[in-house]
CHARMM internal coordinates of N, CA and C (Angstrom, degrees):
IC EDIT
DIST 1 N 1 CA 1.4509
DIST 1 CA 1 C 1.5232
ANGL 1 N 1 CA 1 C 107.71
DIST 1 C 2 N 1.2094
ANGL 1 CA 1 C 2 N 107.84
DIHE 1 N 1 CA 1 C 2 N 127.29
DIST 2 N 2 CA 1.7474
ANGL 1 C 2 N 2 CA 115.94
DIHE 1 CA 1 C 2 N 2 CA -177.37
DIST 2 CA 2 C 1.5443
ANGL 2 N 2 CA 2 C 97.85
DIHE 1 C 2 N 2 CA 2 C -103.47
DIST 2 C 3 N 1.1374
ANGL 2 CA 2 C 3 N 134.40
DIHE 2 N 2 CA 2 C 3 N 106.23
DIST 3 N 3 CA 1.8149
ANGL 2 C 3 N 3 CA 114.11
DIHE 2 CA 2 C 3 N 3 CA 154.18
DIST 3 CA 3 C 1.2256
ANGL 3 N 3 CA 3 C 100.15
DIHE 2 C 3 N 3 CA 3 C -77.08
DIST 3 C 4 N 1.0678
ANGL 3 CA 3 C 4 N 147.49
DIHE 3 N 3 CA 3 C 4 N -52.61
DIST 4 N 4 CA 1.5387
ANGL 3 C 4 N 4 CA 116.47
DIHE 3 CA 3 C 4 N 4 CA -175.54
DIST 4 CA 4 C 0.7350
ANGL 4 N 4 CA 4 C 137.04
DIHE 3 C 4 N 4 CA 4 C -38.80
DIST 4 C 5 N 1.6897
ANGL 4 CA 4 C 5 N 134.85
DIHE 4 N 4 CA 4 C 5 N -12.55
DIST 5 N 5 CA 1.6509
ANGL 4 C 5 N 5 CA 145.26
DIHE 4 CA 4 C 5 N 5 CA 177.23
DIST 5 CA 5 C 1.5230
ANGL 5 N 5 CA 5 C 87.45
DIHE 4 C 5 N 5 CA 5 C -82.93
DIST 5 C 6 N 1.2036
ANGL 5 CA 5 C 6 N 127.11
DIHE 5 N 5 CA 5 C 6 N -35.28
DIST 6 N 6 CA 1.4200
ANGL 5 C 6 N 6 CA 108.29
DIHE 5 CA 5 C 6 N 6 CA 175.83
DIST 6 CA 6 C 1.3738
ANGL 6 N 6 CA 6 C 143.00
DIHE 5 C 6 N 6 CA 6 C -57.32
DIST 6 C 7 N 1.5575
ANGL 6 CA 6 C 7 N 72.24
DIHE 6 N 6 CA 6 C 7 N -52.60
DIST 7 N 7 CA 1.9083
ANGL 6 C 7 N 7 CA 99.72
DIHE 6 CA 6 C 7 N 7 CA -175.20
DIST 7 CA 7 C 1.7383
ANGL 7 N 7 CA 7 C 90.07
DIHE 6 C 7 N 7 CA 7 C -69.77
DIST 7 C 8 N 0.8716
ANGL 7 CA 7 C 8 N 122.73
DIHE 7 N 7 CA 7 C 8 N -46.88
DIST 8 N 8 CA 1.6621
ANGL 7 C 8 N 8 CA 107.57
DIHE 7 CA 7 C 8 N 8 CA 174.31
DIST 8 CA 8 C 1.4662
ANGL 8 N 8 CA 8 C 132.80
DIHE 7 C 8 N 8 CA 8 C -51.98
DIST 8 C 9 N 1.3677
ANGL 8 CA 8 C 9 N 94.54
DIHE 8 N 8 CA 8 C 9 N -41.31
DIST 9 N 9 CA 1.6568
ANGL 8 C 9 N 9 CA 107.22
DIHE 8 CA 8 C 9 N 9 CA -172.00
DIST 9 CA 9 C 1.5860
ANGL 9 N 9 CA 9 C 102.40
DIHE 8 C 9 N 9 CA 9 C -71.50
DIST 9 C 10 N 1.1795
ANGL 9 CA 9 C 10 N 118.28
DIHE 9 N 9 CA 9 C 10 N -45.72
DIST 10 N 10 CA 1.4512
ANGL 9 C 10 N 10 CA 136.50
DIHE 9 CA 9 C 10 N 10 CA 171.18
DIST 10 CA 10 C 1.8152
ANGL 10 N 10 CA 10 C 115.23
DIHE 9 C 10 N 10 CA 10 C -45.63
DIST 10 C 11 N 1.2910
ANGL 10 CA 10 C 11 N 91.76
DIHE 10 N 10 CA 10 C 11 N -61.27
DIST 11 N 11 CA 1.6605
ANGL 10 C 11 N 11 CA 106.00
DIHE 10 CA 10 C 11 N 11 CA 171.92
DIST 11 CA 11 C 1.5329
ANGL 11 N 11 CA 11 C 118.29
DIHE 10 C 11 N 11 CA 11 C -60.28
DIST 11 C 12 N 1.1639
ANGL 11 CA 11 C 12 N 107.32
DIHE 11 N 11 CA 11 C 12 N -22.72
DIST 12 N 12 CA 1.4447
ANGL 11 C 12 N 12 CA 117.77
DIHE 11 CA 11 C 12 N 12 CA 172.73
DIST 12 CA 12 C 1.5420
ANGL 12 N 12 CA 12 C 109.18
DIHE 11 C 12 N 12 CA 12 C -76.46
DIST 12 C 13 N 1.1237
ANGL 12 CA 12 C 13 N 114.83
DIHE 12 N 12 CA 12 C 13 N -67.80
DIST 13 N 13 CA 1.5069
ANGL 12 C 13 N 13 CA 134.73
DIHE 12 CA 12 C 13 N 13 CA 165.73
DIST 13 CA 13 C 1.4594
ANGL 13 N 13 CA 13 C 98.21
DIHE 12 C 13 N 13 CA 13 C -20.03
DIST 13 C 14 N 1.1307
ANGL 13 CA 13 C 14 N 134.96
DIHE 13 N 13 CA 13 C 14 N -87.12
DIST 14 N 14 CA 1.7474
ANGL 13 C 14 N 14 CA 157.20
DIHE 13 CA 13 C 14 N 14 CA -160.30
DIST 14 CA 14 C 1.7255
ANGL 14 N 14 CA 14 C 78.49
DIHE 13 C 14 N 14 CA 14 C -53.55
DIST 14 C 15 N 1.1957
ANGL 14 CA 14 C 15 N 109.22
DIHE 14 N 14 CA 14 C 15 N -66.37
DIST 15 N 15 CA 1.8878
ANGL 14 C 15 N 15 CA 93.12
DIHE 14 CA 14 C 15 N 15 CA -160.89
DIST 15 CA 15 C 1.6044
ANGL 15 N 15 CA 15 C 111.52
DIHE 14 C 15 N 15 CA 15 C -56.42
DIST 15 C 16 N 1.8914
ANGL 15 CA 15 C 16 N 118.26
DIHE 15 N 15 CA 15 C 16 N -44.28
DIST 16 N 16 CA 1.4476
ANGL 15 C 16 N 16 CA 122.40
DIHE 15 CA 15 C 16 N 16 CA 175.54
DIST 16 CA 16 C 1.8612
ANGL 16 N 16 CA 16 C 90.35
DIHE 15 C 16 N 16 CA 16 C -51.43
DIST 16 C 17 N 1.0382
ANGL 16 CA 16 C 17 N 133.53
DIHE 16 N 16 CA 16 C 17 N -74.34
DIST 17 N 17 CA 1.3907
ANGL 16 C 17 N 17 CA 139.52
DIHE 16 CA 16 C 17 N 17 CA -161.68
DIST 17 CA 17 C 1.6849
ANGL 17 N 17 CA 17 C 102.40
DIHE 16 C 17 N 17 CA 17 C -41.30
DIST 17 C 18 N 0.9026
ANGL 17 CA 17 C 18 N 107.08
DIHE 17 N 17 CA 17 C 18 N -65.70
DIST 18 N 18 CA 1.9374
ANGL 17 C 18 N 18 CA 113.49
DIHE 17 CA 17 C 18 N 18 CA -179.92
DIST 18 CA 18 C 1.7267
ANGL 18 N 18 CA 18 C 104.02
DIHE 17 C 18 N 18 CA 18 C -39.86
DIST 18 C 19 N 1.3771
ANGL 18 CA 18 C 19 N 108.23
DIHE 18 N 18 CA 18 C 19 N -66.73
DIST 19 N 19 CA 1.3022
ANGL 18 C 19 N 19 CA 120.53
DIHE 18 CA 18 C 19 N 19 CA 170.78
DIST 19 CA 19 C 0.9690
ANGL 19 N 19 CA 19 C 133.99
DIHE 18 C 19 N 19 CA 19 C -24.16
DIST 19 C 20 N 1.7365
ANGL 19 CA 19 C 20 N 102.00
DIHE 19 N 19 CA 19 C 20 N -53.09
DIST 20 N 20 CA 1.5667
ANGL 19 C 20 N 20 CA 104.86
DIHE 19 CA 19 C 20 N 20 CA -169.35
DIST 20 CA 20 C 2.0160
ANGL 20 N 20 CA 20 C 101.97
DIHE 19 C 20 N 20 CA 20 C -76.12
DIST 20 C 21 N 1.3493
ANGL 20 CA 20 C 21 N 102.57
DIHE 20 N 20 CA 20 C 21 N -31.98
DIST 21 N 21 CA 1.8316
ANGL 20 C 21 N 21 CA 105.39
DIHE 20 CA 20 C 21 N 21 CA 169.75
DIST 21 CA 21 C 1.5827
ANGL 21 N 21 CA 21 C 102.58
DIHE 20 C 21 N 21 CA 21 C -26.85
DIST 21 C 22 N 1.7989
ANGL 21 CA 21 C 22 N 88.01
DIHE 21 N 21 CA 21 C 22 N -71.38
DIST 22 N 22 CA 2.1766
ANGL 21 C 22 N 22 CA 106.11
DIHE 21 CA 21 C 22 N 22 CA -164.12
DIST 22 CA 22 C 1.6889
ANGL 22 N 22 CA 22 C 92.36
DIHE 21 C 22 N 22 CA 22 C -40.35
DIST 22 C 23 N 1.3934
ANGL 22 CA 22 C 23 N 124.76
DIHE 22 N 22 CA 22 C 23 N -53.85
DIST 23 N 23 CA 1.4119
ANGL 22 C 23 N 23 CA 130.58
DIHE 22 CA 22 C 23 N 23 CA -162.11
DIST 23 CA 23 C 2.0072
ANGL 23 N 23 CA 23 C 117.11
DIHE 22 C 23 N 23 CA 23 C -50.81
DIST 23 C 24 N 1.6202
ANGL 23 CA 23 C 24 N 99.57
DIHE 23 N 23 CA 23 C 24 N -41.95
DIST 24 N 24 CA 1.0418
ANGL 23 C 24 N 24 CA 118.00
DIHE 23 CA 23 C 24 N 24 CA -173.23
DIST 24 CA 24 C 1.9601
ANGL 24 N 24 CA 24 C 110.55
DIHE 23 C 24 N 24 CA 24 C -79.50
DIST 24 C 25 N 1.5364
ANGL 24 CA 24 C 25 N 97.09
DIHE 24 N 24 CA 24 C 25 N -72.76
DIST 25 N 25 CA 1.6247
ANGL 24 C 25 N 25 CA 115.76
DIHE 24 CA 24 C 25 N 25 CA 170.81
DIST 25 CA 25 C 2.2726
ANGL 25 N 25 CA 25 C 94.47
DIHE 24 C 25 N 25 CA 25 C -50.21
DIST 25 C 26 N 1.0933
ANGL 25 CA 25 C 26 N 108.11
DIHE 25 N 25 CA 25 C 26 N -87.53
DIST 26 N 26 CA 1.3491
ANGL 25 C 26 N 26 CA 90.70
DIHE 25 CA 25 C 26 N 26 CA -174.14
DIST 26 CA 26 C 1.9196
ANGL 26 N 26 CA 26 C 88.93
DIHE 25 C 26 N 26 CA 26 C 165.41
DIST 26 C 27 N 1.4393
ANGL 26 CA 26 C 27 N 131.69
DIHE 26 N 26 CA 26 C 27 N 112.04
DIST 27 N 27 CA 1.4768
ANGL 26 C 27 N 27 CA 111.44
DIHE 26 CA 26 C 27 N 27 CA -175.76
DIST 27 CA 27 C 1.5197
ANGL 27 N 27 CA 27 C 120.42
DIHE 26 C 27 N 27 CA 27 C -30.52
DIST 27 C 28 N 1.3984
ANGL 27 CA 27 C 28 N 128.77
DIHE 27 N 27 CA 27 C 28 N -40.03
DIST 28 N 28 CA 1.2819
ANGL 27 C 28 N 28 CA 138.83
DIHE 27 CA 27 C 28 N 28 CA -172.75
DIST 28 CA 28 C 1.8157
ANGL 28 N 28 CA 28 C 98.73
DIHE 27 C 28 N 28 CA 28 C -53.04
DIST 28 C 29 N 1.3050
ANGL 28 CA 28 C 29 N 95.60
DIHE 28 N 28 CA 28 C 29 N -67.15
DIST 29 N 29 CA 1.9938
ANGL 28 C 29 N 29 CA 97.48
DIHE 28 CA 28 C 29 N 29 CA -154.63
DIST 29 CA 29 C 1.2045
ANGL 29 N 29 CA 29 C 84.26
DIHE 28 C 29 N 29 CA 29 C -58.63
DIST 29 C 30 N 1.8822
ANGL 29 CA 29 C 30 N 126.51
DIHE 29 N 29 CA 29 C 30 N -60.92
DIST 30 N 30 CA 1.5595
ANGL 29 C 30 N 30 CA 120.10
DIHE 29 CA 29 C 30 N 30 CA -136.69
DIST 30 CA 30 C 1.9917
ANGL 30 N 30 CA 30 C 95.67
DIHE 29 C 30 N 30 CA 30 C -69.07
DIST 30 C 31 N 0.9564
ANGL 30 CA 30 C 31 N 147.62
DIHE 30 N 30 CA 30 C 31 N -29.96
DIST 31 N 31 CA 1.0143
ANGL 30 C 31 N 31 CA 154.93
DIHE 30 CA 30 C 31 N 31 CA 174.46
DIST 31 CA 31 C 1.7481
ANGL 31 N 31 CA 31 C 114.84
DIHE 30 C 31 N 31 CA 31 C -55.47
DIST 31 C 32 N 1.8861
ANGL 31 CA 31 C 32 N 103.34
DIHE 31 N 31 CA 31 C 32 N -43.86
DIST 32 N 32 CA 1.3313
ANGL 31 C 32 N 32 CA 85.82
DIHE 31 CA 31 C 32 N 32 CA -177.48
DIST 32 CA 32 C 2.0353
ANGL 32 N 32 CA 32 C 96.52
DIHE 31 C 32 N 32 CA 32 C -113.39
DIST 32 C 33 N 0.7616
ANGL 32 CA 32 C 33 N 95.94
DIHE 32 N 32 CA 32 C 33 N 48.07
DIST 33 N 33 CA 1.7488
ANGL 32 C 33 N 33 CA 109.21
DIHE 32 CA 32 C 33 N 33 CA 161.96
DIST 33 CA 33 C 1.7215
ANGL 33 N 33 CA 33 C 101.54
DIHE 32 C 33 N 33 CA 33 C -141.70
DIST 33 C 34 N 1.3593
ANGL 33 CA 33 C 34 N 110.22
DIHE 33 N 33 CA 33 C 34 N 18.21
DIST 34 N 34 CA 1.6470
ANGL 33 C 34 N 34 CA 98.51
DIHE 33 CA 33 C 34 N 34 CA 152.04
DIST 34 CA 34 C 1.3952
ANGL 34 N 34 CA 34 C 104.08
DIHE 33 C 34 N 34 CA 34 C -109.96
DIST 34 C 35 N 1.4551
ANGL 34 CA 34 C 35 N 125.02
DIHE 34 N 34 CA 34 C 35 N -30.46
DIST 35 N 35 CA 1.3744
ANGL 34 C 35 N 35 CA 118.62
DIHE 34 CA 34 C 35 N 35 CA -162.27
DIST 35 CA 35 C 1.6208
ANGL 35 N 35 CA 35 C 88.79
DIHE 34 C 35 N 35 CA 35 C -99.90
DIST 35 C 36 N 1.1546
ANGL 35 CA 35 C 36 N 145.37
DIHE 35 N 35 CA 35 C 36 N 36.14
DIST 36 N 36 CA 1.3547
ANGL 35 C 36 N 36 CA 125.13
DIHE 35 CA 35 C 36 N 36 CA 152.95
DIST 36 CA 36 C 1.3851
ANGL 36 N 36 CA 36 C 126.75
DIHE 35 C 36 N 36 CA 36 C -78.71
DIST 36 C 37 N 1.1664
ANGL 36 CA 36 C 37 N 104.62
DIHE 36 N 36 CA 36 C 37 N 165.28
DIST 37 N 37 CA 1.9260
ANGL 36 C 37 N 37 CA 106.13
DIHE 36 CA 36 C 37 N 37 CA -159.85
DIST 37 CA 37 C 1.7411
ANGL 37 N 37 CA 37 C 119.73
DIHE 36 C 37 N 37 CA 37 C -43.17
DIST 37 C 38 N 1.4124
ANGL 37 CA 37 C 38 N 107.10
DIHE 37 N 37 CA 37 C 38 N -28.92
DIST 38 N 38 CA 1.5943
ANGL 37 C 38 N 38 CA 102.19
DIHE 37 CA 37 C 38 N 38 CA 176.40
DIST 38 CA 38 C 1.3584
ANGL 38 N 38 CA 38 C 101.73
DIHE 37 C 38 N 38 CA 38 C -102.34
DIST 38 C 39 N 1.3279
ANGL 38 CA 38 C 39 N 137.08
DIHE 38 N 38 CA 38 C 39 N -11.61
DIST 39 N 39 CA 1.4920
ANGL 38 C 39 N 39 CA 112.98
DIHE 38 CA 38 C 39 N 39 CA 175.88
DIST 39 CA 39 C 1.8131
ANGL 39 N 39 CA 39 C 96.70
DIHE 38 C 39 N 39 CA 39 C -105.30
DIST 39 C 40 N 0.8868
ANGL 39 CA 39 C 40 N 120.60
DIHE 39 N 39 CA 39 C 40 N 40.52
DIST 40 N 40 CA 1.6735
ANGL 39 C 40 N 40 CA 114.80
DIHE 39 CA 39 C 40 N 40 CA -177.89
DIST 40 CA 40 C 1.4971
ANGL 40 N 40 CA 40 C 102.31
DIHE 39 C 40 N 40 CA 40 C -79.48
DIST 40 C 41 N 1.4890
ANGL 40 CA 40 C 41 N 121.72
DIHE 40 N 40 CA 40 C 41 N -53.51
DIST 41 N 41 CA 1.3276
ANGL 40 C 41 N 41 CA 131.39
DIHE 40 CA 40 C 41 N 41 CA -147.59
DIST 41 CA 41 C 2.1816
ANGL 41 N 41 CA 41 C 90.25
DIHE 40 C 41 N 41 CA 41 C -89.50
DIST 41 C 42 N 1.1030
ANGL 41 CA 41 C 42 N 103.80
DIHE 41 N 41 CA 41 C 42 N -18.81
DIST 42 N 42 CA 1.5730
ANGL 41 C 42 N 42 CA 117.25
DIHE 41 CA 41 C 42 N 42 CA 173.89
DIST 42 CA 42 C 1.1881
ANGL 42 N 42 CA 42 C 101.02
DIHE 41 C 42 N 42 CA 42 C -63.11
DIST 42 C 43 N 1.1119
ANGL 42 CA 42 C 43 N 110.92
DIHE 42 N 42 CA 42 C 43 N -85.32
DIST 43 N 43 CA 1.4809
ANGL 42 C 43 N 43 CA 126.64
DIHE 42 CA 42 C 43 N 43 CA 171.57
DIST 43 CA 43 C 1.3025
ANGL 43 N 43 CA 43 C 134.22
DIHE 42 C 43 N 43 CA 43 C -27.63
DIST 43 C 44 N 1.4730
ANGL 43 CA 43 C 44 N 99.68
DIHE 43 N 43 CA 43 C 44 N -58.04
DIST 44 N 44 CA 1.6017
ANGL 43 C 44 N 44 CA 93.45
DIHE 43 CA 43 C 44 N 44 CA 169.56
DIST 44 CA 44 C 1.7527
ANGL 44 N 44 CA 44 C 125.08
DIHE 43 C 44 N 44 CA 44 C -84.75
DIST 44 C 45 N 1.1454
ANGL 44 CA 44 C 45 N 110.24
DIHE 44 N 44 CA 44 C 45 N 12.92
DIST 45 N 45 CA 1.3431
ANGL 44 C 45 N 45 CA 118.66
DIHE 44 CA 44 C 45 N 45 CA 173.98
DIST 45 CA 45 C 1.6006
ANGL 45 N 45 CA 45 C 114.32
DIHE 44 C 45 N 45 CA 45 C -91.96
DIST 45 C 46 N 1.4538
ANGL 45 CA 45 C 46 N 109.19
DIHE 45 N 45 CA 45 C 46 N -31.91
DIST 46 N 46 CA 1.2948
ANGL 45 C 46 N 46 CA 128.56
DIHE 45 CA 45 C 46 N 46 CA -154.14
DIST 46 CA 46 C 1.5031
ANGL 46 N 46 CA 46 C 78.05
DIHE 45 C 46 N 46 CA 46 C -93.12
DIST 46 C 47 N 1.6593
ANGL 46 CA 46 C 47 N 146.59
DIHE 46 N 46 CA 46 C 47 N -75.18
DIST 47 N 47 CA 1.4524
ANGL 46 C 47 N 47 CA 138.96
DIHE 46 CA 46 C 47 N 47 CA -165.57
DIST 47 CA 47 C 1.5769
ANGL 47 N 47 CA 47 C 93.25
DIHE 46 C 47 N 47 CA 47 C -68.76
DIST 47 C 48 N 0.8061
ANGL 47 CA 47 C 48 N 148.51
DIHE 47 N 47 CA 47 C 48 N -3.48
DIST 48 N 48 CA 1.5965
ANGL 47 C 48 N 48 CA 137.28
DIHE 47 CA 47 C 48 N 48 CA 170.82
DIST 48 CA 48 C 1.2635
ANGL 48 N 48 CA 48 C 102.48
DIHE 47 C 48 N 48 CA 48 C -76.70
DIST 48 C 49 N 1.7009
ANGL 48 CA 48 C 49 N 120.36
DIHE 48 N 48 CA 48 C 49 N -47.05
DIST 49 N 49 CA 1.2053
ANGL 48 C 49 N 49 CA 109.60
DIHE 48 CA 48 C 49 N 49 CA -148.41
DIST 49 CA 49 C 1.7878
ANGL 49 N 49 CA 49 C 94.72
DIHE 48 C 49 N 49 CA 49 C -85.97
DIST 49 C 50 N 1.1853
ANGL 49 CA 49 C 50 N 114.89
DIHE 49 N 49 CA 49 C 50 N -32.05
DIST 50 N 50 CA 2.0629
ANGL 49 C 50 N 50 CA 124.84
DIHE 49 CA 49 C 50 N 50 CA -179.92
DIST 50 CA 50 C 1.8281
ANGL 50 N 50 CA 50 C 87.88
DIHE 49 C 50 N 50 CA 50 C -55.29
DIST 50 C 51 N 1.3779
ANGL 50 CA 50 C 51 N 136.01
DIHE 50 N 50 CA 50 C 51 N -8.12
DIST 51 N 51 CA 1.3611
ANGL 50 C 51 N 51 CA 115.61
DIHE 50 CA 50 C 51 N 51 CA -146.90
DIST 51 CA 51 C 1.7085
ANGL 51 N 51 CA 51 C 87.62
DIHE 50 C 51 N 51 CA 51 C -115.91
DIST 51 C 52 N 1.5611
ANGL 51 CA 51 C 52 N 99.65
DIHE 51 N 51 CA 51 C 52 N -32.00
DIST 52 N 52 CA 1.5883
ANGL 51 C 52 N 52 CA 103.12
DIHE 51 CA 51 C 52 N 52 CA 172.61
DIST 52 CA 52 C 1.5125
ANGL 52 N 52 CA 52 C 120.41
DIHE 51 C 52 N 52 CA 52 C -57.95
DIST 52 C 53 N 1.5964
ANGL 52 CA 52 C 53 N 104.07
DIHE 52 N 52 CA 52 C 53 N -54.42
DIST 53 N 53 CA 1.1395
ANGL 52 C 53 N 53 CA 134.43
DIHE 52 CA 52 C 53 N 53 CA 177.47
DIST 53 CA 53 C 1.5423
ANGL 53 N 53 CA 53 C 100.43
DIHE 52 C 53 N 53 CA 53 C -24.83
DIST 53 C 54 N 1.9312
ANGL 53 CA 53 C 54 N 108.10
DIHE 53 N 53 CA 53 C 54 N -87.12
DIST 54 N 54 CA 1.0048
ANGL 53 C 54 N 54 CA 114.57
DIHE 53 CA 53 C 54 N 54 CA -170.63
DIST 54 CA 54 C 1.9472
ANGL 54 N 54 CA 54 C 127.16
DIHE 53 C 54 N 54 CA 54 C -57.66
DIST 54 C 55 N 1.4796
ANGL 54 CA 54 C 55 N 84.91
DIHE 54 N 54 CA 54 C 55 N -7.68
DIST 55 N 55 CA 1.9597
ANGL 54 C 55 N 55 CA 84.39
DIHE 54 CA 54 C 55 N 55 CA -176.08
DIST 55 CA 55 C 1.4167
ANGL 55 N 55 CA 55 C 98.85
DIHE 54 C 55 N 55 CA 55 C -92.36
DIST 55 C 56 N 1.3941
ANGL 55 CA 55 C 56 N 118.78
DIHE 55 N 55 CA 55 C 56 N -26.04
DIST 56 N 56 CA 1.5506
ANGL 55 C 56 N 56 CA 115.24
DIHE 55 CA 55 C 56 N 56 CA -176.93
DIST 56 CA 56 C 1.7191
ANGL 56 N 56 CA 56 C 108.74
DIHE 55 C 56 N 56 CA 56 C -74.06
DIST 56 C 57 N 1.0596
ANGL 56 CA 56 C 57 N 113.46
DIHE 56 N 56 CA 56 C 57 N -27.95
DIST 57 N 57 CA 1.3379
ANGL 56 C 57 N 57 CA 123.28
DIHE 56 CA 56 C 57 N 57 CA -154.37
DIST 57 CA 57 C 1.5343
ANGL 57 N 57 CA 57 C 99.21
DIHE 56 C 57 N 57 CA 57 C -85.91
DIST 57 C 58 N 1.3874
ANGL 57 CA 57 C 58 N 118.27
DIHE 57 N 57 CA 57 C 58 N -47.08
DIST 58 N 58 CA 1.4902
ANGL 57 C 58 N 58 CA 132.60
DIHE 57 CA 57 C 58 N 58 CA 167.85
DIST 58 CA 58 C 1.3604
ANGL 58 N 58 CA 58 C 116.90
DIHE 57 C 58 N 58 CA 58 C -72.40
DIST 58 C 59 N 1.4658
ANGL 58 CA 58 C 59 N 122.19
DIHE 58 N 58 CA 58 C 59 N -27.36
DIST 59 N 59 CA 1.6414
ANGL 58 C 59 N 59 CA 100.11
DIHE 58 CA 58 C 59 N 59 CA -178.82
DIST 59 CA 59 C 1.5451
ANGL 59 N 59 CA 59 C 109.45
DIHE 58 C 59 N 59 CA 59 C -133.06
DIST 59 C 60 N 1.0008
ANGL 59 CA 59 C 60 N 122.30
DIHE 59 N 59 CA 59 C 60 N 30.19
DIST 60 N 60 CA 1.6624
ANGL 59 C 60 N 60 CA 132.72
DIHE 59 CA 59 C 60 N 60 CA 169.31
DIST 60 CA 60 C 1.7434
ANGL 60 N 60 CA 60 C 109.50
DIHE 59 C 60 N 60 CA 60 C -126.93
DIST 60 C 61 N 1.0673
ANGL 60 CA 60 C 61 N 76.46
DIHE 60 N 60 CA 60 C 61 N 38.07
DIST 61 N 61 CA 1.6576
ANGL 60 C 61 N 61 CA 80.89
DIHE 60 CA 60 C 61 N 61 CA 163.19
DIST 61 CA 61 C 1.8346
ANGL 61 N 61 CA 61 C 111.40
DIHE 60 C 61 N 61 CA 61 C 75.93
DIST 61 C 62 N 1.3104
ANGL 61 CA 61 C 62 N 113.15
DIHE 61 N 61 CA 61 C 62 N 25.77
DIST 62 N 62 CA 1.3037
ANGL 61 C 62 N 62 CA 121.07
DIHE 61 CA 61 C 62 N 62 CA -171.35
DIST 62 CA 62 C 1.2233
ANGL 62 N 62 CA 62 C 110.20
DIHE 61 C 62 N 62 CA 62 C -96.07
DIST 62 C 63 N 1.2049
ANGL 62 CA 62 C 63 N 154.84
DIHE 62 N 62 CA 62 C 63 N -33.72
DIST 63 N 63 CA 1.4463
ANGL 62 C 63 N 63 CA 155.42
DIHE 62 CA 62 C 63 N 63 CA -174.85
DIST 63 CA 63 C 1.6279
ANGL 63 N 63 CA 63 C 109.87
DIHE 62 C 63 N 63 CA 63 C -129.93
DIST 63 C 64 N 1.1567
ANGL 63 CA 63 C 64 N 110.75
DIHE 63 N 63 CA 63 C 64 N 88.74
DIST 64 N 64 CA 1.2847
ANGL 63 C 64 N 64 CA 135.07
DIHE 63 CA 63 C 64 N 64 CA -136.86
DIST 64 CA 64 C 2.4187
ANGL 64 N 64 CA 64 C 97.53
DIHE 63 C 64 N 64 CA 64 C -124.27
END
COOR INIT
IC SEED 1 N 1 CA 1 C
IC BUILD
């Protein structure tokens, strides 16, 4: 059993998914209607945690 193929495939997913928002809304708006005052602490928890994801997954022995 690998979770890291998960947590990757998943983490990938969330970024294509986010993306396709910026694609639709426009990068400008969807970007600054994530960092507005009530989704700030949302937001930056949610790209913190895709940022953990990918450093754990790549340098602790995850993509091997």
């Amino acid at each position: 059993i690998r979770p890291q193929k998960f947590a990757l495939s998943f983490t990938c997913g969330s970024l294509m998914f986010m993306g396709s928002f910026g694609i639709l809304k426009g990068p400008k708006e969807h970007l600054a209607s994530m960092f507005t005052a009530d989704r700030l602490l949302f937001s930056t928890i949610y790209l913190g945690s895709m940022f953990v994801t990918f450093y754990l997954t790549c340098t602790k022995g995850g993509l091997r």
